[in-house]
C-alpha positions as CSV (number, residue, x, y, z in Angstrom):
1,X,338.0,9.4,78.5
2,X,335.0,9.6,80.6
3,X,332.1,6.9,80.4
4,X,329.0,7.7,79.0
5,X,326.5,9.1,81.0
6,X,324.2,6.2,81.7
7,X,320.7,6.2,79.7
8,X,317.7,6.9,81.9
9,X,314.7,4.1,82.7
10,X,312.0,5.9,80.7
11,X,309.8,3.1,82.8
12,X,309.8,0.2,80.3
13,X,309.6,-3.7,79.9
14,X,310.5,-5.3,77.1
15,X,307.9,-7.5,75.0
16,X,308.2,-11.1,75.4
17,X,306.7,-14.2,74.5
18,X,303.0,-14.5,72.9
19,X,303.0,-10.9,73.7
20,X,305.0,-10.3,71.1
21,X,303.7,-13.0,68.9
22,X,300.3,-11.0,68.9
23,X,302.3,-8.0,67.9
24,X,304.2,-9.1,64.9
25,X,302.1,-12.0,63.0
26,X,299.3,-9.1,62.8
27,X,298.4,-8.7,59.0
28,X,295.8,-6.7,57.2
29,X,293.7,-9.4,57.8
30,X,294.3,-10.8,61.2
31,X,293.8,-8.2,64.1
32,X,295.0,-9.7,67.3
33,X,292.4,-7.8,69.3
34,X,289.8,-9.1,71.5
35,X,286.4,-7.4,71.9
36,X,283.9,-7.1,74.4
37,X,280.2,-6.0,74.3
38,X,278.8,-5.0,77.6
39,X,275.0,-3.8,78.1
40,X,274.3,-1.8,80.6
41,X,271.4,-0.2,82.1
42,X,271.4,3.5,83.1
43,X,268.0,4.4,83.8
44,X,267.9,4.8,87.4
45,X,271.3,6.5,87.6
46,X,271.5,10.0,88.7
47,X,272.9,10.7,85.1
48,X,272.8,9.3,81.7
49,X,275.8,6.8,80.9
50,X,277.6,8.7,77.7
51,X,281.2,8.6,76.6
52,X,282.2,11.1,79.0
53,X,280.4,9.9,82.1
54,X,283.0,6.7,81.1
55,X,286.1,8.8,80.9
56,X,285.3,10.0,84.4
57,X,284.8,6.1,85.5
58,X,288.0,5.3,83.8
59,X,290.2,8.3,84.7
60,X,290.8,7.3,88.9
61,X,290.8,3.5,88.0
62,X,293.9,3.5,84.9
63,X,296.2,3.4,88.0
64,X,295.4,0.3,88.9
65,X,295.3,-1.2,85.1
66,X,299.0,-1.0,84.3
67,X,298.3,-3.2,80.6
68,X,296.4,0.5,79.7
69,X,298.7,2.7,80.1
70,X,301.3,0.8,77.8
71,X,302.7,2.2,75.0
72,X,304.5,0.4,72.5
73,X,308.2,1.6,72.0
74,X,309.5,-0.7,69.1
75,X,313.5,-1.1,69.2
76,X,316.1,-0.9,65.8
77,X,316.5,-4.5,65.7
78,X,312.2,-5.3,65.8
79,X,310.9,-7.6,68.0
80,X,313.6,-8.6,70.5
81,X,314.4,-5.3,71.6
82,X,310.6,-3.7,72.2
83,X,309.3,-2.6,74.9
84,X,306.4,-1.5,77.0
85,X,306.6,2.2,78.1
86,X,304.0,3.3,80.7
87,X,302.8,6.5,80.5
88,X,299.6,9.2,81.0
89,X,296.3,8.4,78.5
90,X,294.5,10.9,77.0
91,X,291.1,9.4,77.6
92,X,289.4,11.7,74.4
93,X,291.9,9.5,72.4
94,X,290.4,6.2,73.8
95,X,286.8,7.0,74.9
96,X,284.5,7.9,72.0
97,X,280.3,8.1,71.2
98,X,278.6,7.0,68.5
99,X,274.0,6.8,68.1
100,X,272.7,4.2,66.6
101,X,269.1,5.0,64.7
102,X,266.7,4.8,67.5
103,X,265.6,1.7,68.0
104,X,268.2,-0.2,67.5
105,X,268.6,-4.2,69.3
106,X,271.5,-6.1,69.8
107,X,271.8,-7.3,66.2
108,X,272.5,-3.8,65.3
109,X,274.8,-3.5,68.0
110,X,276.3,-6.4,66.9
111,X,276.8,-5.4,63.5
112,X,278.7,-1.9,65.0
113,X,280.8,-4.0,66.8
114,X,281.5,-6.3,63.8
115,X,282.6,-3.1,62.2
116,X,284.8,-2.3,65.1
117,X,286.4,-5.7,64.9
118,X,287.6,-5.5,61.7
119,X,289.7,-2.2,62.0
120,X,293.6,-2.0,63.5
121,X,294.1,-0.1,66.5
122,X,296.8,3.0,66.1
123,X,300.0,1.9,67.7
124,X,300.6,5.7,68.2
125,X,298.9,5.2,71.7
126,X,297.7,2.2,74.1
127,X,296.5,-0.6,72.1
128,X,292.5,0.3,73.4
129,X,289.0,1.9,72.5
130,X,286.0,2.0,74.1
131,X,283.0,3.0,72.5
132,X,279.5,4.3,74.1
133,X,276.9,2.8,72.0
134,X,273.7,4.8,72.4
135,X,270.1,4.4,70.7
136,X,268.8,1.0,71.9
137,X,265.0,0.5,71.7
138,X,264.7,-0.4,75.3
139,X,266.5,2.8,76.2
140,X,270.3,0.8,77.3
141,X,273.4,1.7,76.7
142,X,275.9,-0.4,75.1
143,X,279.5,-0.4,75.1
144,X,282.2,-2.3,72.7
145,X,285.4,-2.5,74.2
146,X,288.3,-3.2,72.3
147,X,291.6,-4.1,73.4
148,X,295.2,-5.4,71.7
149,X,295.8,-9.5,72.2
150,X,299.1,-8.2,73.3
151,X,298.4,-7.0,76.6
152,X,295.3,-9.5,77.5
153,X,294.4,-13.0,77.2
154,X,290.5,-13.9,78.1
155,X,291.6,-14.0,82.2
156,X,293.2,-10.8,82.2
157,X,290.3,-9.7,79.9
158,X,287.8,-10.4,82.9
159,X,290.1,-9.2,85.6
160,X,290.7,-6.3,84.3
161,X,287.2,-5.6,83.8
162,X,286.6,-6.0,87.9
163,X,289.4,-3.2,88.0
164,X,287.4,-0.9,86.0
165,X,283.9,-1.7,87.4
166,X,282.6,-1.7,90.9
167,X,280.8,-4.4,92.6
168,X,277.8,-1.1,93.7
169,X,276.6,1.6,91.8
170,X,278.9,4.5,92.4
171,X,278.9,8.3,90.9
172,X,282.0,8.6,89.3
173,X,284.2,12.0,90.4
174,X,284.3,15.1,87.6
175,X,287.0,14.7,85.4
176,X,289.8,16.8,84.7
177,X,291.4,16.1,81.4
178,X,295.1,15.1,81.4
179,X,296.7,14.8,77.9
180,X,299.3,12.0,77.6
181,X,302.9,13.0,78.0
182,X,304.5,12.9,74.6
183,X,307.5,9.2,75.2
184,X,310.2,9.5,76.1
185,X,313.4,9.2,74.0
186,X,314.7,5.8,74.7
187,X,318.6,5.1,74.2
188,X,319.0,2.1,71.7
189,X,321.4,0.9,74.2
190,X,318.4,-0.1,76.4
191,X,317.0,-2.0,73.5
192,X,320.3,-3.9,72.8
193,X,320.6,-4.8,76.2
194,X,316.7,-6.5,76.5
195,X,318.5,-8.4,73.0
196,X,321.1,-9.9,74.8
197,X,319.2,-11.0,78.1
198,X,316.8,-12.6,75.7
199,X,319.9,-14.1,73.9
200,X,321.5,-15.1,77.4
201,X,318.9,-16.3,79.5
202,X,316.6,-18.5,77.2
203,X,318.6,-21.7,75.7
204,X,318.0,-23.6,78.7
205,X,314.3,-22.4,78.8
206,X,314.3,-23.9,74.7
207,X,315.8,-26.9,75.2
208,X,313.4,-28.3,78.2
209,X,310.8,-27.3,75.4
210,X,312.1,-28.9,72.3
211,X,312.5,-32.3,75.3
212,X,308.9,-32.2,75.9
213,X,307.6,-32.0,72.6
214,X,310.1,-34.8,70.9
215,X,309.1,-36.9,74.0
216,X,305.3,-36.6,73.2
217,X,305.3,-36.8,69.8
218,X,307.1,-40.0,69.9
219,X,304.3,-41.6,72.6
220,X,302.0,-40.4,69.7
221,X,304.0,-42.4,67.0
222,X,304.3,-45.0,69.4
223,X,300.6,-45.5,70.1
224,X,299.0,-48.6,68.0
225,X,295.6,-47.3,65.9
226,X,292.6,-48.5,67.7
227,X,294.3,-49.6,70.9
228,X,294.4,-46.1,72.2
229,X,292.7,-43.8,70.5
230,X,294.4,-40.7,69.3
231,X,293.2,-37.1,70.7
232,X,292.2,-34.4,68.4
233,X,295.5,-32.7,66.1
234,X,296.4,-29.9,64.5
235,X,296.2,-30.5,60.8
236,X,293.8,-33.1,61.1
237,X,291.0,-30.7,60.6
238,X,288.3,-31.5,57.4
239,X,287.9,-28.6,54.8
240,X,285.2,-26.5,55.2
241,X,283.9,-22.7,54.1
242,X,285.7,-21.8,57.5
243,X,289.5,-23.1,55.9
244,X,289.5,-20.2,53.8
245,X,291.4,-16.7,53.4
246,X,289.8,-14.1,55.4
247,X,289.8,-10.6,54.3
248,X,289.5,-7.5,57.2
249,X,285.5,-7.6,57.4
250,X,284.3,-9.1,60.3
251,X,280.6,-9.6,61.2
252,X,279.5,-10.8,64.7
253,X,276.3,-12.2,66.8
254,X,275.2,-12.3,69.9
255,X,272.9,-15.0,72.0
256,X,272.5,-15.6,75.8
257,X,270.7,-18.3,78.1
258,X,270.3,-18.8,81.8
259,X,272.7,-20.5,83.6
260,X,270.2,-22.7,85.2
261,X,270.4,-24.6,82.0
262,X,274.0,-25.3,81.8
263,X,274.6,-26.4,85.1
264,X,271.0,-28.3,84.4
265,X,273.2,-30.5,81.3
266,X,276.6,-30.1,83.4
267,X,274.9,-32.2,86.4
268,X,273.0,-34.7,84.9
269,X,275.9,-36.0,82.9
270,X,278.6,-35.3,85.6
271,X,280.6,-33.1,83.1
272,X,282.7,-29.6,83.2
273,X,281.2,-26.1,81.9
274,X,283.8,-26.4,79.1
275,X,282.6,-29.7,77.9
276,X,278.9,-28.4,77.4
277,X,280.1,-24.7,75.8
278,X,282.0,-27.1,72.9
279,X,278.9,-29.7,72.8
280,X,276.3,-26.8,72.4
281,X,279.2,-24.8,69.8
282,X,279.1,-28.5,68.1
283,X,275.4,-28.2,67.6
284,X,275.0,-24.6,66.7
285,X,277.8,-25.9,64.1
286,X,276.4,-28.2,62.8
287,X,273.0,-26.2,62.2
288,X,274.7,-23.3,60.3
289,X,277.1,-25.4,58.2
290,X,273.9,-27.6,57.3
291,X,272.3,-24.1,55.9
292,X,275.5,-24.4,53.6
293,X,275.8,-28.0,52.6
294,X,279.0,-27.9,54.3
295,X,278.3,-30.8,57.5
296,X,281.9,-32.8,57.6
297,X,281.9,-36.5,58.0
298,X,284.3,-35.8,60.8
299,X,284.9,-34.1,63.7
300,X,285.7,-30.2,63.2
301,X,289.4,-29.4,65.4
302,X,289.1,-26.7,67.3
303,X,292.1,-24.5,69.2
304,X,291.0,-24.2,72.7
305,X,292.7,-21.7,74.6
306,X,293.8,-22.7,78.2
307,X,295.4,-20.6,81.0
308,X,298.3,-21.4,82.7
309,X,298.5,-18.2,85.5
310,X,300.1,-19.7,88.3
311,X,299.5,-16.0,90.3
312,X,295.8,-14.7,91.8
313,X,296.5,-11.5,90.0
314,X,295.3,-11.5,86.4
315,X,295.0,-8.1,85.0
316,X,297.5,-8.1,82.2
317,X,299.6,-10.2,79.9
318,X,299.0,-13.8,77.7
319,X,299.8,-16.6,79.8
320,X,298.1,-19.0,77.8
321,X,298.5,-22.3,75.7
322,X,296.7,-24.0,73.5
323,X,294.6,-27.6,73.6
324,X,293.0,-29.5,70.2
325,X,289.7,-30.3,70.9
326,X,287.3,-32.6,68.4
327,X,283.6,-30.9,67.6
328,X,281.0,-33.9,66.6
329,X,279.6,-31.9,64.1
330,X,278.7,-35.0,62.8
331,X,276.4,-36.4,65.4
332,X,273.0,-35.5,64.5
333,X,272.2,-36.5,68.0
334,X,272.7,-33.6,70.6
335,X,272.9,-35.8,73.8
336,X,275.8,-38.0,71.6
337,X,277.5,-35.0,70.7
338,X,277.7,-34.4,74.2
339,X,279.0,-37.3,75.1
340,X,281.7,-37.2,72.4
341,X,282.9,-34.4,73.9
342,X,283.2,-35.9,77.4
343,X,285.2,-38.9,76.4
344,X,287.3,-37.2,73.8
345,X,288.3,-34.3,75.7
346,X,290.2,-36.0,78.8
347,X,292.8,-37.5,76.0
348,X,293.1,-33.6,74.2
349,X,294.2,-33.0,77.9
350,X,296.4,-35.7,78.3
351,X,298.0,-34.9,75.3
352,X,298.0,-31.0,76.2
353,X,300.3,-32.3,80.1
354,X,302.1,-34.6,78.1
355,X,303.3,-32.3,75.9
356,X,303.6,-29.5,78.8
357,X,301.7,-26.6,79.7
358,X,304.4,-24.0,79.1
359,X,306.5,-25.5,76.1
360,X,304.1,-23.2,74.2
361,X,304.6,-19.9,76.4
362,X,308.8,-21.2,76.4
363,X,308.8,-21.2,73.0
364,X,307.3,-18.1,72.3
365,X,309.9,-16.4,74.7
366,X,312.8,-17.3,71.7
367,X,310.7,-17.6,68.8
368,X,312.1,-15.0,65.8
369,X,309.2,-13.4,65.8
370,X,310.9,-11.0,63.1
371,X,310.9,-14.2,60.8
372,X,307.7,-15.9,61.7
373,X,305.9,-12.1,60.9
374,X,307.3,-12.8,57.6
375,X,306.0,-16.2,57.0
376,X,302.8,-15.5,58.6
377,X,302.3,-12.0,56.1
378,X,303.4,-14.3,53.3
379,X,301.1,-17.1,54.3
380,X,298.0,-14.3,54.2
381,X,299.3,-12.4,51.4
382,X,299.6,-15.3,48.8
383,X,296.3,-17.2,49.8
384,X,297.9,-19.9,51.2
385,X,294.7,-21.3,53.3
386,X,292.5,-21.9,50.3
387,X,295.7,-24.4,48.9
388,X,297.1,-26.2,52.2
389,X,295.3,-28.3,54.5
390,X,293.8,-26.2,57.4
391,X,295.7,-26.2,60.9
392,X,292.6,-25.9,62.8
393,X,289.3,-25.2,61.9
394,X,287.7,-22.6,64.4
395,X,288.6,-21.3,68.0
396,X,286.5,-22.0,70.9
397,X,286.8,-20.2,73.8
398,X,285.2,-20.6,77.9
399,X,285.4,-18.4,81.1
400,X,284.3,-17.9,84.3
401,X,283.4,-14.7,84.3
402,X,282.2,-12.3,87.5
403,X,279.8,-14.7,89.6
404,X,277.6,-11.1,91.0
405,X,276.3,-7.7,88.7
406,X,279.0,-5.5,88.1
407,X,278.3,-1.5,88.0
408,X,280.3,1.0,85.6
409,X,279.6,4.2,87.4
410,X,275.8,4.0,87.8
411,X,275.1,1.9,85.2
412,X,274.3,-1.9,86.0
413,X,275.5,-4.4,83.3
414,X,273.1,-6.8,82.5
415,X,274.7,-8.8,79.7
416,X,278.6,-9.3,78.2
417,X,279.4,-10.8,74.8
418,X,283.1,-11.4,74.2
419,X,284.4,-11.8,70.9
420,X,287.7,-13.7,70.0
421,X,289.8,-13.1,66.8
422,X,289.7,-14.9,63.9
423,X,293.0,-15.8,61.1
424,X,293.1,-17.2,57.7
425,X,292.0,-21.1,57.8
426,X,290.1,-20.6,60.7
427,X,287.1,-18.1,60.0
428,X,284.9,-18.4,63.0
429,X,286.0,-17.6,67.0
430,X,282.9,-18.9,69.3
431,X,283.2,-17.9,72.6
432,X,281.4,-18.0,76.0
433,X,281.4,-16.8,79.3
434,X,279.3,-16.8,82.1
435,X,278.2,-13.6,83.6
436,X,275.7,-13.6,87.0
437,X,272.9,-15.8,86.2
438,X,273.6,-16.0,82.7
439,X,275.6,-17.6,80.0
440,X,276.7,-15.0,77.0
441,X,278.2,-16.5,73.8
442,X,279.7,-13.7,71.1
443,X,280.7,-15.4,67.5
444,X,282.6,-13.6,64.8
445,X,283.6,-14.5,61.3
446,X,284.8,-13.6,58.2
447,X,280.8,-12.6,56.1
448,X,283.4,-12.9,52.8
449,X,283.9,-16.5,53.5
450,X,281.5,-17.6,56.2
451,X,277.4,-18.1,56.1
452,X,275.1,-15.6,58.0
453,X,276.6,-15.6,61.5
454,X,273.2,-14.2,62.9
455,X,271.8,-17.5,62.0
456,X,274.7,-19.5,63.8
457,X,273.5,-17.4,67.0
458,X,269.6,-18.2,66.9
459,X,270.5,-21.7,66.6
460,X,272.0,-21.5,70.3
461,X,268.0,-21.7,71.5
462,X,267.2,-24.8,70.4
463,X,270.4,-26.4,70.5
464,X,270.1,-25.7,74.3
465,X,266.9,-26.6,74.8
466,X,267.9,-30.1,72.8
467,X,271.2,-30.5,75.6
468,X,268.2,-30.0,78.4
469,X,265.7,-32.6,77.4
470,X,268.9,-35.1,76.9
471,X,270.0,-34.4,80.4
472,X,266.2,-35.1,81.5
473,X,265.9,-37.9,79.3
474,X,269.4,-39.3,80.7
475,X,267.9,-38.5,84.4
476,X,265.1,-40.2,84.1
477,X,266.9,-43.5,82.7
478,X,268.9,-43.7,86.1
């Protein structure tokens, strides 16, 4: 009997790890996308910036950005067997226009991109949209990029962004439109096969893991209260209006400062970027839950997202874990919150290399992601965060972004607001990244559960300026 004829290599790679985990714990609630804001300014290029000036900026760049030309390919047994197929992209599926009333500032923009945010992405096609935002009083352009969890963490995020924009203004070529190749069939056999690697290959992987994290958490039991004082944990968090179910609306605000200012705070009290993003998150905190009679007596917990890319290239993939950090909402002193932040946040470190910068990514690589999809849907579906005590309370997120102005085609960008994603228990993702000579901070929440979040971003101004007089008050003490 003659062997089968051996299945072809429809150009896949199977979905592993947190990829995966952003894939299948996605509930009507909780998108797993990240979205970006960019502002650009068009009006000294040779033509206007629109949706399909974009697709011609985009079209002779996707070669280089392999993570959007991925299309999902799920397998018959879920999860374990998925893959990545890489394909053409119909750029009129992914590019797309909408005007604004004329007029329009950022909080409008804000609002669209809120809207964005709280809709799924069709996993009939690569897992991103872009969309040209036109109609902006001072005559900019906007655009809200959205893009699956899946295939980016906030490094990737940023380098793929340098892929698709150029360091000068450049007139993109005319476009010829190329629609995507329907996917190929792929033989189940393939998908079996990526099962048992996955089988195979990881127990070793698990067990350093499972070492790592008994190890730490018995150096936590060990440690005696007030002799060594215990960094910030998960399910430690205080209740707030944040600890709630979410529902799919999302709502979103923008604010920006000069870097001058940060590095201003960073210098006078000898501290990291990432330590004054949480202190000035802490304040801005503290100002909107005030609005709501909702100020803890305790610190809030926050997840803080940390990269663990060993390689210079970063244009695709999560490799990321996860630090608990402790936000002094409860300072009423801006210069103390600060502080807090600085001595607490060497122990959430500590903690985070004790426990092992990759246990989290190891894990993920064997999780049954099939079977946590089902206690994370049940965990939305029944309304679980209003009953049990919240995990974390917010996410707060800091990157480095491009250090000189970026051009998309002609167009300069001015100003870039990311925005994480939110779950249920955790209603608010803060997150900041420097851009040129600026520092851009995007929040969303839940509106159904959260206050205003426009007023959480005009409270960034003052709590700034407050973080610059207690550098200057701290300098002139020395």
């Amino acid at each position: 009997m003659a062997a089968p004829p051996k299945p072809p290599d429809p150009g896949l790679r199977p979905v592993v790890g947190i990829d995966a985990a952003f894939l299948r714990t996605e509930t009507a609630s909780t998108l797993w996308h990240v979205v970006g804001i960019i502002v650009l300014d068009d009006r000294t290029a040779s033509a206007p910036f629109d949706a399909e000036m974009l697709r011609r900026v985009l079209a002779p760049r996707l070669g280089a950005v392999e993570v959007l030309r991925r299309r999902l390919v799920d397998g018959p047994v879920g999860v374990a067997g998925a893959q990545w197929q890489l394909g053409d992209v119909d750029l009129d599926l992914h590019v797309r226009g909408v005007r604004l009333p004329d007029g329009a500032d950022l909080a409008e923009v804000a609002a669209l991109a809120g809207e964005i945010a709280g809709r799924p992405l069709p996993r009939d096609r690569p897992l991103w949209e872009f969309t040209v935002v036109d109609g902006l009083a001072d005559g900019r352009k906007a655009l809200v990029a959205k893009v699956h969890h899946s295939l980016v963490d906030g490094v990737a995020a940023v380098g793929v962004l340098g892929a698709l924009f150029g360091a000068a203004p450049e007139a993109p070529p005319l476009r010829t439109p190329t629609p995507a190749t329907p996917p190929a069939t792929v033989d189940p056999r393939i998908h079996l096969g990526a099962v048992a690697r996955t089988a195979l290959d990881q127990p070793a992987v698990v067990a350093r893991a499972v070492t790592r994290l008994a190890r730490s958490g018995w150096r936590l039991l060990r440690a005696a209260p007030g002799r060594a004082p215990v960094p910030a944990l998960p399910f430690t968090a205080p209740r707030t209006c944040l600890s709630r179910s979410i529902t799919p609306d999302r709502a979103a605000a923008f604010a920006e400062f000069d870097l001058v200012a940060l590095d201003e705070v960073r210098a006078a009290f000898d501290v990291t970027f990432n330590d004054v993003a949480l202190a000035l998150t802490a304040g801005v905190l503290r100002t909107w839950l005030a609005e709501a009679g909702d100020v803890p007596d305790r610190p809030l917990v926050s997840a803080v997202p940390t990269s663990v890319r060993r390689g210079a290239d970063a244009r695709g993939g999560n490799e990321v874990s996860v630090l608990f950090g402790a936000l002094p909402v409860h300072l009423p002193d801006a210069g103390d919150r600060l502080a807090f932040v600085a001595e607490q946040m060497p122990r959430a470190k500590a903690l985070y290399e004790q426990v092992g910068p990759r246990t989290l990514p190891a894990l993920a690589l064997v999780a049954p992601w099939n079977v946590a999809a089902a206690v994370f849907r049940a965990y939305s579906d029944l309304g679980l965060a209003d009953r049990l005590p919240p995990a974390v309370n917010l996410v707060c997120t800091s990157v480095p972004g491009p250090g000189l102005p970026l051009y998309c085609g002609e167009a300069r960008m001015d100003a870039m607001f990311p925005l994480g994603p939110i779950f249920d228990g955790a209603a608010l993702n803060a997150t900041v990244i420097t851009y040129n000579d600026r520092v851009c901070a995007g929040f969303l929440t839940c509106p159904d559960v959260a206050p205003p979040v426009q007023h959480l971003a005009d409270a960034v101004s003052d709590e700034m300026a407050a973080l610059v007089a207690a550098a200057r008050t701290h300098d002139a003490r020395r």
